[in-house]
C-alpha positions as CSV (number, residue, x, y, z in Angstrom):
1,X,40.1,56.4,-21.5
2,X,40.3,55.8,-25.4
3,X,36.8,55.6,-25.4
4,X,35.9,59.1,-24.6
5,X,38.9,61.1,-26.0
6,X,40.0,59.5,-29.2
7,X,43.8,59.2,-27.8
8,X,45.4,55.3,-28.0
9,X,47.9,54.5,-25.2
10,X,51.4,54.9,-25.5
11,X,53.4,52.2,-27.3
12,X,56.1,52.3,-24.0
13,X,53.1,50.6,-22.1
14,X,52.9,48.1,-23.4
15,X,57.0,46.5,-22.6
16,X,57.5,44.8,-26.0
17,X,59.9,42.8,-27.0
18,X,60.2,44.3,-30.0
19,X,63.2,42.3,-32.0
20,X,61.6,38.7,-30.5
21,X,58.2,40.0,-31.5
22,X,59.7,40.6,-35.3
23,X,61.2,37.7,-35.4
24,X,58.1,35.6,-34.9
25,X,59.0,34.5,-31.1
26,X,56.0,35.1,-30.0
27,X,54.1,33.6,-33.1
28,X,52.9,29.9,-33.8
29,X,55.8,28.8,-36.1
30,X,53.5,28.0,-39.3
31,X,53.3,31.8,-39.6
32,X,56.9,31.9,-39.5
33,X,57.2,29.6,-41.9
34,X,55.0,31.6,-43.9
35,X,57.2,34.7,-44.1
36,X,59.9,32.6,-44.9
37,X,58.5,31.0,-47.9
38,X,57.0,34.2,-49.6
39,X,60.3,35.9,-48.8
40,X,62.1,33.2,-50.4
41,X,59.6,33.3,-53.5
42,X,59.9,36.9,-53.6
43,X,63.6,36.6,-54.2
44,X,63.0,34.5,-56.5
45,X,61.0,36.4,-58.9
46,X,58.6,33.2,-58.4
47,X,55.1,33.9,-60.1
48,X,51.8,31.7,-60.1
49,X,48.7,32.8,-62.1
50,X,50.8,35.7,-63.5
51,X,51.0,37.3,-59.7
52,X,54.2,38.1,-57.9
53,X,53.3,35.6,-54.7
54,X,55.9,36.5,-52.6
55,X,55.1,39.9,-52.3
56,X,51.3,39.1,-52.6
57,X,49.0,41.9,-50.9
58,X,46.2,41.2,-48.6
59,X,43.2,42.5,-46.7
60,X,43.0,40.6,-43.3
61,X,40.4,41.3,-41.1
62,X,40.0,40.4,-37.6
63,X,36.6,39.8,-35.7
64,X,35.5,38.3,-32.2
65,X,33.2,35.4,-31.5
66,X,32.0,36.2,-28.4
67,X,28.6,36.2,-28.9
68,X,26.4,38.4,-28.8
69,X,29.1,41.4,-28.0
70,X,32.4,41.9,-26.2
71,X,34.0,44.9,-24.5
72,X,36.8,45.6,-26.6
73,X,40.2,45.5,-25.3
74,X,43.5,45.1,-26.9
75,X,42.9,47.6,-29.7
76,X,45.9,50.0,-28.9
77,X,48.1,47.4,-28.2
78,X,47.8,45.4,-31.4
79,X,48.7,48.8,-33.5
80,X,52.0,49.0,-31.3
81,X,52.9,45.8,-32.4
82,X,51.8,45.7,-36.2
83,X,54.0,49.7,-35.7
84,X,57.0,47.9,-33.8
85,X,57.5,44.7,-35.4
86,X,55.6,44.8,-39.4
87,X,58.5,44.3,-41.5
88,X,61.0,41.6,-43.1
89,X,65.1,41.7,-42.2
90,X,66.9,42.7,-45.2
91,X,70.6,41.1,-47.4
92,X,72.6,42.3,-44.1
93,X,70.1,40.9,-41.4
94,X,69.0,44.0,-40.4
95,X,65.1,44.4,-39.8
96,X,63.4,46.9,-42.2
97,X,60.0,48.7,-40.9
98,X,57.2,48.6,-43.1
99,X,54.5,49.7,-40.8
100,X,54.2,52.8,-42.7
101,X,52.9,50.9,-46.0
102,X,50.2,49.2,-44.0
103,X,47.1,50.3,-44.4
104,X,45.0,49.8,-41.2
105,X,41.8,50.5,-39.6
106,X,40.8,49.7,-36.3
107,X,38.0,50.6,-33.1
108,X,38.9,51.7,-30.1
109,X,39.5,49.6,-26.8
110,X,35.9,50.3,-24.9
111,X,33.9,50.2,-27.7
112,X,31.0,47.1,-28.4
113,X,31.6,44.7,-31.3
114,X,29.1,41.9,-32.0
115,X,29.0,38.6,-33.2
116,X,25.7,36.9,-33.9
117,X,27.2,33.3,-34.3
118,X,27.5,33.5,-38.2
119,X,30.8,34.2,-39.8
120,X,29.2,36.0,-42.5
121,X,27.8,38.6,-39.8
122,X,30.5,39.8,-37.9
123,X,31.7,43.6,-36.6
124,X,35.5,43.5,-37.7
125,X,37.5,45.5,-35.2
126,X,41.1,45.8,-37.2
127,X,41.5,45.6,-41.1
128,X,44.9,45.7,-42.3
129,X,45.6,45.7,-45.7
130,X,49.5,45.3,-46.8
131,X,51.9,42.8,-48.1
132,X,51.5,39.6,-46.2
133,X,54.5,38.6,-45.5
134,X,55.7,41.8,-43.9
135,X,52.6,40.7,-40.7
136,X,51.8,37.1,-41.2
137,X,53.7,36.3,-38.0
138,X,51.8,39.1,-36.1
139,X,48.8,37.3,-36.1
140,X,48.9,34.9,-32.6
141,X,50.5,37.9,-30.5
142,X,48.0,40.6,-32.1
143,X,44.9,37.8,-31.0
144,X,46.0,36.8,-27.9
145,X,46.3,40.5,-26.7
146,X,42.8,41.0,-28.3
147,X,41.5,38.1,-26.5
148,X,42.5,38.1,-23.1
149,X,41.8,42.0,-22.8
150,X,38.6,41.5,-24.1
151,X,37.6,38.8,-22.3
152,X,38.3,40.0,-19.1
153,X,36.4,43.6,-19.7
154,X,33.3,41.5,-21.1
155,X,33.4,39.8,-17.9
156,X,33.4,42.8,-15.7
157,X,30.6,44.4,-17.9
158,X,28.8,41.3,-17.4
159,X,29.2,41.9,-13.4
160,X,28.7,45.5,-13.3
161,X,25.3,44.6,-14.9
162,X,24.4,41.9,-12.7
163,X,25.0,44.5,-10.1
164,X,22.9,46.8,-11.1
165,X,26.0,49.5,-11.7
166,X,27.1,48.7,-8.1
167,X,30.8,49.6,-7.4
168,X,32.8,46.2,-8.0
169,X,36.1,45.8,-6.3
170,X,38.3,43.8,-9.0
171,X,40.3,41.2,-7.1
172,X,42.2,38.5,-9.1
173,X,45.6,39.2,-8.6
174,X,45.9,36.6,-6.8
175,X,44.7,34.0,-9.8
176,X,47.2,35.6,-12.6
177,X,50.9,36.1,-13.1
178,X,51.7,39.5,-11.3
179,X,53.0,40.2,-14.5
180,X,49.6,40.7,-16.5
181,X,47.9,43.0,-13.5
182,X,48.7,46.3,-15.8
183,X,46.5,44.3,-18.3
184,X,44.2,43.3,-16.7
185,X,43.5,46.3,-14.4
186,X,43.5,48.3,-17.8
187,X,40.5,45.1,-19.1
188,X,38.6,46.0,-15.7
189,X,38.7,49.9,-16.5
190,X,37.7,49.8,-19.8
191,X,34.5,46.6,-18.5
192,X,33.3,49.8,-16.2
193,X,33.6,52.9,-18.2
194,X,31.7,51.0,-21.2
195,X,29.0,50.5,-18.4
196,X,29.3,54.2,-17.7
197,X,28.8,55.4,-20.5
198,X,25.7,52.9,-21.7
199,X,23.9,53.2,-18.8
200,X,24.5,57.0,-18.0
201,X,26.2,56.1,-14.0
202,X,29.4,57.2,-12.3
203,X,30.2,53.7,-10.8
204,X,34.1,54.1,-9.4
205,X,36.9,51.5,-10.4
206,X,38.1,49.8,-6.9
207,X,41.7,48.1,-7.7
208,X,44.3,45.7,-5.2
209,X,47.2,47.0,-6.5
210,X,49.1,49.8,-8.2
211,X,49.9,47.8,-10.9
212,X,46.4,46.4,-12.4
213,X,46.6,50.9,-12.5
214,X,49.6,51.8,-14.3
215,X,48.0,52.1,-17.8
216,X,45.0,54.5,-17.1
217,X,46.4,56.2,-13.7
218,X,45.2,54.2,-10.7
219,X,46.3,53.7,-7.5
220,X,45.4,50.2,-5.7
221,X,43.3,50.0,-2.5
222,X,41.7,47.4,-0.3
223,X,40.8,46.3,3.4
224,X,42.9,44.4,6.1
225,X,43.9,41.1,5.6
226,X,43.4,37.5,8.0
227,X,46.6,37.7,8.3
228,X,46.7,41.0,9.7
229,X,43.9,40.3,12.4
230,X,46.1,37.0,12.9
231,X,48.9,39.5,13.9
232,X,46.5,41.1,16.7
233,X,46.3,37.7,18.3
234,X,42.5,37.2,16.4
235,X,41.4,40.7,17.7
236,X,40.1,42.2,14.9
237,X,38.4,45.3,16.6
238,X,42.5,46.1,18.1
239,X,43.7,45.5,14.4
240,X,41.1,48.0,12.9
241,X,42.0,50.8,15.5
242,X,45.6,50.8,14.6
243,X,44.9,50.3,11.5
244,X,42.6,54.0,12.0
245,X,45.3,55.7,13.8
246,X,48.4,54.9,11.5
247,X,46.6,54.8,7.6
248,X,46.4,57.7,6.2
249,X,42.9,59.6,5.7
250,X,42.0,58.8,2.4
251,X,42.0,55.1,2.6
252,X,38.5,53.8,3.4
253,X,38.5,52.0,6.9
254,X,36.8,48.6,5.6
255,X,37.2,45.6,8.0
256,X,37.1,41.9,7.2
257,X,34.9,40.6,9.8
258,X,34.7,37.0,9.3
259,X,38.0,35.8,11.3
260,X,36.0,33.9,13.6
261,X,33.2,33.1,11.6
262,X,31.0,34.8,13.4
263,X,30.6,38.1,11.2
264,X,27.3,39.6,13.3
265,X,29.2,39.8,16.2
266,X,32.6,40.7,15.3
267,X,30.8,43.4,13.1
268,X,29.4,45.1,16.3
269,X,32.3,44.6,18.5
270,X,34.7,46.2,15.6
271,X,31.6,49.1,15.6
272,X,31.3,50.3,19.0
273,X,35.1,50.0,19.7
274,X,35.7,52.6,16.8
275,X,32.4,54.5,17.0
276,X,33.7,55.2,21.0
277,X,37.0,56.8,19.6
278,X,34.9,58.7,16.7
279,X,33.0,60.2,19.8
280,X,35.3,60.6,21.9
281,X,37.3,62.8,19.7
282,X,34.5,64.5,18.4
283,X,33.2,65.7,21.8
284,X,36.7,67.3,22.4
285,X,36.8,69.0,18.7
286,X,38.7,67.0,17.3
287,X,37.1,67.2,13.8
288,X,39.8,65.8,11.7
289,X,41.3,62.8,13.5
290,X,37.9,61.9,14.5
291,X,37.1,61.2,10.9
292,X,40.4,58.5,11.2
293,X,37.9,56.1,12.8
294,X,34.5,56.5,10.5
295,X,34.1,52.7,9.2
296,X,33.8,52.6,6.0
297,X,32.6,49.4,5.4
298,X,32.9,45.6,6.8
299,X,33.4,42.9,4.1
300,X,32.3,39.1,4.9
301,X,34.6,36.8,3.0
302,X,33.3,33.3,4.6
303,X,34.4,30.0,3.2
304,X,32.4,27.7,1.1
305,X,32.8,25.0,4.0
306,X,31.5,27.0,6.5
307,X,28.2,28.4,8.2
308,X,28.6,31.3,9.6
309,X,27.4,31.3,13.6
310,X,24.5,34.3,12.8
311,X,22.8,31.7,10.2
312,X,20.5,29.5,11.1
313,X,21.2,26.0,9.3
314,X,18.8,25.3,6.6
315,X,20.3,21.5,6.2
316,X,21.4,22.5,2.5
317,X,25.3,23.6,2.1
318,X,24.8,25.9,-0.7
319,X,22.2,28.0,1.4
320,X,23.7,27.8,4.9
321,X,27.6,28.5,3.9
322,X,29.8,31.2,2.4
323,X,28.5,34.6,2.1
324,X,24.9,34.0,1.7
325,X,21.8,36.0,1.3
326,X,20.2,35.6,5.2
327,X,24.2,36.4,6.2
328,X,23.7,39.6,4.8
329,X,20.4,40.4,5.9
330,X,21.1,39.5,9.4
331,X,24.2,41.7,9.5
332,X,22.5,44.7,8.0
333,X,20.0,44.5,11.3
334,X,22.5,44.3,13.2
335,X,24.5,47.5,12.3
336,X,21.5,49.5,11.8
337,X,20.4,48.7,14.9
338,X,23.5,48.3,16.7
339,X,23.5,51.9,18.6
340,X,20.3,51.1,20.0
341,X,21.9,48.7,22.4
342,X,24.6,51.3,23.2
343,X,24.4,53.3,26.6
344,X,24.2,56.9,25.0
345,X,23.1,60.4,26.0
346,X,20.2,61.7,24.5
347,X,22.5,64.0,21.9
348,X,24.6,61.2,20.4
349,X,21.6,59.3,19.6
350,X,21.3,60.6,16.2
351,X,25.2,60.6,15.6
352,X,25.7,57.4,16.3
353,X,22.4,56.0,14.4
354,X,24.0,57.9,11.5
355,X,27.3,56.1,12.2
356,X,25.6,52.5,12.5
357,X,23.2,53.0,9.1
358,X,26.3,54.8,6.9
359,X,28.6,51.5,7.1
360,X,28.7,50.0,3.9
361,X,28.6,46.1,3.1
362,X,31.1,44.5,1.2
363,X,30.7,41.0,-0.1
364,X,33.4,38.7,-1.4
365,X,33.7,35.1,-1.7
366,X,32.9,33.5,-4.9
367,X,30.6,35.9,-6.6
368,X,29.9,35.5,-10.1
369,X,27.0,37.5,-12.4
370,X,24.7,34.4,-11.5
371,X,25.0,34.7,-7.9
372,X,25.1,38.7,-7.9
373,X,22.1,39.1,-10.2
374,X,20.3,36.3,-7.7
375,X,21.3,38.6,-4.8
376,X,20.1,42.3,-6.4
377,X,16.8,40.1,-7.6
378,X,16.1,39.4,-3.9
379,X,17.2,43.1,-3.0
380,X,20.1,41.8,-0.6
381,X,21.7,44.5,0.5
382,X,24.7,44.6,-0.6
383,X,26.5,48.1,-1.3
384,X,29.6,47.0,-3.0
385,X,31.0,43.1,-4.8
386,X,34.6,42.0,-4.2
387,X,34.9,39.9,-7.5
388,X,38.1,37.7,-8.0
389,X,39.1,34.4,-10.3
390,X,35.7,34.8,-12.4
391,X,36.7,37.8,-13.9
392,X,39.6,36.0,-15.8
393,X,36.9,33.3,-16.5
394,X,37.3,31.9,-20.2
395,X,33.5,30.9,-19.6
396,X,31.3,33.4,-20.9
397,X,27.8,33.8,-19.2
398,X,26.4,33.0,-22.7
399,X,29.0,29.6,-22.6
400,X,30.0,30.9,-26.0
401,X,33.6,31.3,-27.7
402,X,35.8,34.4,-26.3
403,X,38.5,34.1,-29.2
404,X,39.5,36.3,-31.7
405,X,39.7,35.5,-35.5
406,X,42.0,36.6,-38.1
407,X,41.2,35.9,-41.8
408,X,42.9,36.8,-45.5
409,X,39.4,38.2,-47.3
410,X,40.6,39.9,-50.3
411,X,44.2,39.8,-52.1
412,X,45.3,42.6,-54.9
413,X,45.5,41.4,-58.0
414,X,46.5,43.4,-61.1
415,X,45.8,46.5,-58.7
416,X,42.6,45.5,-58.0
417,X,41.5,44.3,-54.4
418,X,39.4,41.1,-55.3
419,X,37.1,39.3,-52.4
420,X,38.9,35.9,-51.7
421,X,38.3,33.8,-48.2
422,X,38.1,30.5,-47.5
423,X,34.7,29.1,-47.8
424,X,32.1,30.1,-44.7
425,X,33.8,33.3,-44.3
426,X,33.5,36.5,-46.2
427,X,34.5,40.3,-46.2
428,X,32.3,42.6,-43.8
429,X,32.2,46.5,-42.6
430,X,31.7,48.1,-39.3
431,X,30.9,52.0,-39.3
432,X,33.3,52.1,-36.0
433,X,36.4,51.2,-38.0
434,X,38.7,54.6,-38.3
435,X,41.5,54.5,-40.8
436,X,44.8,54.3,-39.1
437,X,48.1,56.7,-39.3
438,X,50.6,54.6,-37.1
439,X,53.4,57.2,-37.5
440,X,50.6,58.8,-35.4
441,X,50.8,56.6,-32.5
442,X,53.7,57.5,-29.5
């Protein structure tokens, strides 16, 4: 990742549109307009205060206000687009790059910025300094990729600390247009190596599909589906062995166990039904295609609406349903104990206890940093959070803003750079800033 060698991602990546995106497409039309006024009064030699206004240089700098820090995200690809699409389209209607008179600096995606509520305190995390009109109408695209990238990597930071550095499955596919997975997988890579490398852990990135991987090299994974127990007629245990015999080895053998709302006891039949094949191919030396049907994990995804038959109704919905606390405890008995009940010879007995206590618990189903950092606070035990829609949440645990901010703070004038801003906001410095050589950038 950026973070840790210095490199930026690759310009291809990122799909623009690069003539649209010059043309101000993509941009709210007032900064189109702007470009076309100061090119207009640039070809009209127009001057105000003894400046040349249409070809007026600025410093813009561009901060967040997500207090009191983000994740950044959206770094690499805001330099692809001020590289692909800074310029005007000359007599002939031909588009002219300028990126190379732009002076930039910028942080890399991963790093912290912060943003203590005042304006006049603020970490900027891009400074370009050029001739306006030649970026004006980069502005909204340059934000919006700055925002949503960094948004969504605050929030999994904000879950991987809940967690307590737990491995967090990242599942909202579902909740976006497929075509911003490669973004947002990227936002959940760069959320989890920032905890990494703050908090000194190794916790792996778990993805749903290849694409939330195709900017930093991952491959998508996950467990069985309802609708693939569905297709065994309801018998989960059936859908998990064929599932064993025909995946290949390196994908983790996690089954959903809450098909019939009763997650105890599907758990245990789904156990001993693939703990007898594990043995049975074991015993004949059968090392390797024993290890086909080692269960990973089982993962609890109960509704909202429902109790779950192991609970014991408490007469309050938010304690008795979903994927609650005494679900988890109850199921984490029941496989530790489950070989006890098993009719085993004396030999097996500490294979299959090692079986039983090695399966992993998996909780999904509406899990947020509130409910997670209520579960590790009560030591639920939990190995691994499935986390979905809250992860593109535009709520930040803090309830603050998760927008980015772009503002003119000095102009050249008579070859000097002068501090001008509108009034509450001012010109500021961050030590993380690097100057910028975009020829540099593939």
């Amino acid at each position: 990742m950026t973070i840790f060698n210095g490199k930026r991602l690759e310009t291809k990546l990122f799909q623009l549109d690069r003539e649209r995106m010059a043309e101000g497409w993509y941009s709210d039309v007032y900064f189109r307009n702007i470009a076309r006024i100061l090119t207009k009064l640039s070809k009209e030699d127009y001057e105000f205060k003894g400046q040349d206004i249409g070809n007026i240089e600025v410093e813009m700098q561009i901060f967040p206000r997500r207090q009191p820090f983000c994740i950044l995200g959206g770094i690499d690809e805001a330099l692809s687009i001020l590289k692909t699409a800074a310029g005007y389209k000359n007599e002939d209607g031909n588009f002219v790059n300028t990126s190379s008179k732009l002076k930039i600096e910028a942080c890399h995606d991963g790093e912290k910025a912060y943003y203590k509520g005042n304006p006049h305190n603020v970490d900027p995390v891009i400074k370009i300094r050029g001739r306006y009109r030649d970026f004006s109408i980069l502005e909204t695209p340059i934000l919006g990729s700055l925002t949503e990238v960094s948004r969504i990597a605050t929030n999994v930071y904000k879950v991987m600390v809940a967690a307590r550095g737990k491995d967090i499955l990242f599942f909202p596919a579902r909740f976006t247009h497929y075509k911003s997975q490669a973004m947002h997988g990227y936002a959940y890579s760069l959320g989890v190596n920032a905890y990494n490398n703050e908090y000194g852990t190794n916790t792996q990135r778990y993805i749903s599909t290849d694409e939330q991987g195709a900017w930093w090299g991952g491959k998508g994974g996950g467990t069985i589906s309802h609708s693939y127990v569905a297709s065994f007629l309801g018998d989960t245990a059936e859908s998990m062995l064929q599932f064993c015999r025909l995946m290949p080895l390196d994908v983790n053998r996690i089954a959903l166990v809450d098909f019939e709302n009763n997650c105890v006891s599907t758990s245990l039949k789904v156990l001993k039904t693939m703990f007898d094949k594990y043995l049975e191919l074991l015993k004949s030396d059968q090392v390797k295609e024993a290890k086909r049907y080692k269960l990973f994990g089982v993962r609890p995804d109960n509704s909202s609406d429902l109790r779950d038959k192991s609970v014991e109704p408490l007469g309050k919905k938010e304690l008795d349903n979903g994927v609650n606390a005494r679900l988890i405890f109850n199921l984490r008995k029941a496989l530790d104990d489950a070989y006890k009940d098993w009719d085993l010879r004396p030999e097996d007995l500490e294979i299959a206890k090692n079986y039983c206590q090695d399966v992993k618990i998996i909780a999904t189903g509406g899990f947020n940093p509130e409910k997670i950092d209520r579960f590790e606070s009560s030591q639920v035990p939990v190995d691994i959070y499935g986390v979905g829609s809250w992860l593109l949440s535009n709520c930040s645990c803090e309830g603050t803003k998760n927008d980015f901010t772009g503002d003119v703070v000095k102009v050249k004038i008579d070859g000097e750079w002068i501090e001008l801003s509108k009034v509450g906001r001012s010109a500021a410095d961050n030590p993380k800033l690097k100057k910028i050589d975009l020829k540099k950038i593939n």
